[in-house]
Residue, then its C-alpha position, 0 to 999 in steps of 0.5 A: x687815142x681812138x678814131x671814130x665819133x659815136x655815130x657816122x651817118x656818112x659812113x660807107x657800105x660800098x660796092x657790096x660786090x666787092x667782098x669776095x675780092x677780098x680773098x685775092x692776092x695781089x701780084x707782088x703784094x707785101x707779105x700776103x696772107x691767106x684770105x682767112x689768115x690775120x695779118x700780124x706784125x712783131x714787136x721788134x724788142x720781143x719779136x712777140x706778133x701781134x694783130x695789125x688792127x686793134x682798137x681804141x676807145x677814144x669818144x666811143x667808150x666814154x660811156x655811163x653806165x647802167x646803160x644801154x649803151x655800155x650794154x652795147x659796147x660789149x657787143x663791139x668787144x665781142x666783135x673785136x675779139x670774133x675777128x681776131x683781135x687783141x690790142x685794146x687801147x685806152x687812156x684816163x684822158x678818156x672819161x668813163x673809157x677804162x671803167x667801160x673797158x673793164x665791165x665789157x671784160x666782165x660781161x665776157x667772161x674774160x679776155x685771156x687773149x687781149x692785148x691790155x694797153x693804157x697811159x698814165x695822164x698826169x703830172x707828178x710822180x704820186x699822181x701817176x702812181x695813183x692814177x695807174x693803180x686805178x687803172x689796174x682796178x678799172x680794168x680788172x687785169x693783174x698787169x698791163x701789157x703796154x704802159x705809155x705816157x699819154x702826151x709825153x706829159x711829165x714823161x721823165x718823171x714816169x719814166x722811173x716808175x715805168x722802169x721799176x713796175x717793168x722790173x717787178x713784171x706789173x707791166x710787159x712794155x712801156x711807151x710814149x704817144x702823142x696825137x693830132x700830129x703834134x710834139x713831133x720833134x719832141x717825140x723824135x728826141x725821146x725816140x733816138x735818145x731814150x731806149x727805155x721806150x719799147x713802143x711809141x703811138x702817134x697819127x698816121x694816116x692816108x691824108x696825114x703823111x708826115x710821119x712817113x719822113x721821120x717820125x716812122x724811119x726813126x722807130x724803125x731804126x730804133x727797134x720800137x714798135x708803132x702804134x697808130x691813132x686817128x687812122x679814120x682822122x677821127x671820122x673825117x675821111x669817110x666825109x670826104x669820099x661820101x657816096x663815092x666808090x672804093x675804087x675797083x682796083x682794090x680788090x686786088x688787095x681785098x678792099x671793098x670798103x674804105x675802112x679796108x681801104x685806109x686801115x690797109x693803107x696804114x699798116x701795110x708801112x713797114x714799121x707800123x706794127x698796129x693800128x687802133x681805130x675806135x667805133x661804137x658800132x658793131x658792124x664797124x668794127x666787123x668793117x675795121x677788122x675785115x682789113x686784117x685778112x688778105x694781101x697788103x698793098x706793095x710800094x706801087x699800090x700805095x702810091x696808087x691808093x693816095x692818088x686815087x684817094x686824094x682825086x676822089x676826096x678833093 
């Protein structure tokens, strides 16, 4: 699921002076990169690395088209794979999200590079097939690399297929996602029990922590790879720290805008392997793709982020 509401007139261009910070590297920060260098994150089944920020297309994608606007989503996909990005999430759940998806894939020629990740949404074993299908044809590519079932819905019944199209090469990956920090304990089961899951999707964030207790040590004992919706809380935490600044420490890990700031935040946890933030807007996403470069944060540097935010967002 993606992040953002198609327009974010709170939205945050803070301390400008900043952005050079964002070269720096912190003293005993985890796995620093260099500056000019993506930071990315292995799939544990594989050990395939990918880029630790990709993109969703909840809300922002769901887009008509014979419009500008679908125009325009070009412009973000073209962004998004400038900056070195690869995972592009969608769902049917998103309404015309896939549809636009494949058209921006035609408009640019392509997207050898891309991570290709969707859900089956349905119930029933024909539905989804039906549904799946569908999807292949919206997005114009011969497999997929993540398949999940979107909301755990009739994840038994999927999971035969999932197993199968696996097998024949249609698909590199399967997964499991929920959302809104629901279905915890049910998603927990499926992580410890069923090892057919090579992914789960789930909300993390710097306001939403829960994860962090179970949810996030399971997969990691279990070797799956975690992706993380609602990074943002759908827009909601850059409400919170409206006209307030990034604090000036944070330039030690390359933070000179809140999107920096929480997507840092989320994929610098240890079994988070990449972070799906959505955005209709161009300079969002060079924003959202900006927290790819630089050091992450350490251990005492989280602890620091969340109290600071948590003083400044009230």
């Amino acid at each position: 699921m993606g992040d953002r509401h198609l327009t974010d007139p709170s939205r945050r261009r803070v301390l400008q002076g900043l952005a050079g910070a964002a070269t720096l590297a912190a003293s005993g920060a985890r796995g620093a990169p260099a500056a000019d260098t993506p930071t990315r994150k292995r799939i544990p089944v594989s050990g395939e690395a990918i880029p630790a920020i990709g993109m969703g297309t909840w809300l922002t994608f769901n887009v008509a088209p014979y419009t500008e606007a679908r125009d325009q989503r070009v412009e973000v996909l073209r962004a998004f794979f400038a900056a070195g990005g690869t995972v592009v999430d969608s769902s049917p759940m998103y309404g015309l999200a896939e549809a636009a998806v494949g058209y921006c894939r035609e408009k640019l020629g392509g997207a050898p590079a891309m991570f290709a990740a969707t859900k089956v949404w349905t119930p029933t074993r024909l539905a989804g097939v039906a549904q799946m299908n569908l999807s292949f044809k919206l997005w114009g590519v011969p497999r997929f690399d993540l398949m999940q079932v979107h909301n755990m819905v009739d994840w038994e019944t999927h999971l035969e297929t999932l197993r199968e199209w696996k097998g024949q090469g249609r698909l590199r990956y399967l997964g499991i996602t929920t959302s809104h920090g629901r279905r915890h304990e049910a998603l927990l089961d499926v992580i410890e029990r069923v090892k057919d899951f090579d992914a789960v999707q789930f909300s993390y964030s710097i306001a939403d922590r829960e994860a962090e207790q179970r949810l996030l040590p399971a997969a990691a004992a279990r070797g799956k790879a975690v992706l993380i919706n609602r990074p943002f809380r759908t827009g909601e935490l850059f409400e919170r720290v409206a006209g307030k600044p990034v604090p000036a420490w944070a330039a030690e890990i390359g933070c000179g805008t809140w999107a920096q700031y929480f997507l840092k935040f989320v994929i610098s946890h240890p079994a988070v392997t990449c972070a799906i933030p959505a955005t209709s807007s161009v300079e969002h996403m060079r924003e959202n793709m900006a927290a790819l470069r630089g050091p992450l944060p350490d251990e005492r540097q989280r602890a620091r982020m969340i109290d600071d935010f948590e003083k400044l967002a009230g």
